[in-house]
N, C-alpha and C positions, 0 to 999 in steps of 0.2 A: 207955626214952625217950631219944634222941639231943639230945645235947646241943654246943651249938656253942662254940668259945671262940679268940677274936682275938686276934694276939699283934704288935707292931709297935713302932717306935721311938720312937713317941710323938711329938719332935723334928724337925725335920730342916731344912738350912738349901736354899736354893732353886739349882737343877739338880742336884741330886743324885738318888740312883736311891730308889727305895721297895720296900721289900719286906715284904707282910705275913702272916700266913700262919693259919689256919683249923686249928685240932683239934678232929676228930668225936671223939665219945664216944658210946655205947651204940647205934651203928652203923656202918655200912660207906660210904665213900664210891664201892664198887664196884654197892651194892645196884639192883636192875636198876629203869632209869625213873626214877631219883632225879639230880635238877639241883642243882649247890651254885652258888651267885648269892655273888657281890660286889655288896652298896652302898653309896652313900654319902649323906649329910647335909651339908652345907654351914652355916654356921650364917646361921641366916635362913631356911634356903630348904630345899628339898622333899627327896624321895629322888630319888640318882638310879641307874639301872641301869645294871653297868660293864659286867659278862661273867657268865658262868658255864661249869663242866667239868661235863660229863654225866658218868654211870656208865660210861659207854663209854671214856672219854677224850676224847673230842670238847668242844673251847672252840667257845662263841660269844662275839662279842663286842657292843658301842655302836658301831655305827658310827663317832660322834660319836672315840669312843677309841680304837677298833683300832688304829692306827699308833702307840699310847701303851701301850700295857700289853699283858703276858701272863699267862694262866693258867696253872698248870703244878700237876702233883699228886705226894703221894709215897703210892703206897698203901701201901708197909710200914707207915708213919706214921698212917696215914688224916689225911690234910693235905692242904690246898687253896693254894698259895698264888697271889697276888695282885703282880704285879711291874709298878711302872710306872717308866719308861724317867728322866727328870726330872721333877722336880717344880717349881710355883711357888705361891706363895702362895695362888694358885686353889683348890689341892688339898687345901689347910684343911678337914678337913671329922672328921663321925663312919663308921666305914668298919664296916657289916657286910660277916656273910655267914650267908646263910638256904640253907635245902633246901625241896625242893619239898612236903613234907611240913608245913610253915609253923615249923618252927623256926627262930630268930634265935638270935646269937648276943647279948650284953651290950653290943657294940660297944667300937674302939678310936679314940681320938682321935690325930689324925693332925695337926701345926699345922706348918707349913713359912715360916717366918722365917729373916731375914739375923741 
């Protein structure tokens, strides 16, 4: 059973960078047709979808985001990470990341304060 787990600063004070990063367990992040998605929570408010890296290596991205964040993977690791450029207090939120397969991971809280 693939199991997902988020790892991030928890913290972070506003324009700073973010970096969060995803470890697969009891599978492959190369497996063929498999999507790992970034999202987030907001508190109050709904999901939302950032990006995700195919099996292939191929990111998509939120339009809304693109020009804010990148995906990037390490498959030695089977690691997904999640890299957003600055942050502001906007970005407050609970951040998964699921595979298309419908695993989630626990999620990590992200609060961006001065």
């Amino acid at each position: 059973q693939v199991q997902l787990q988020e790892s991030g600063p928890g913290l972070l004070k506003p324009s700073h960078p973010l970096s969060l990063t995803c470890t697969v367990s009891g599978g492959s992040i190369t497996t063929n047709n498999f999507y790992w998605s970034w999202i987030r929570q907001p508190p109050g408010k709904g999901l939302e979808w950032m990006g995700a890296m195919a099996y292939s290596g191929n990111t998509y991205y939120s339009p809304s985001l693109e020009s804010l964040i990148s995906i990037s993977r390490d498959t030695s690791k089977n690691q997904v990470t999640l890299q957003l450029i600055s942050v502001t207090p906007e970005d407050t939120a609970v951040y998964y990341c699921a595979d298309t397969g419908g695993s989630w991971g626990q999620g990590t809280q992200v609060t961006v304060s001065s």
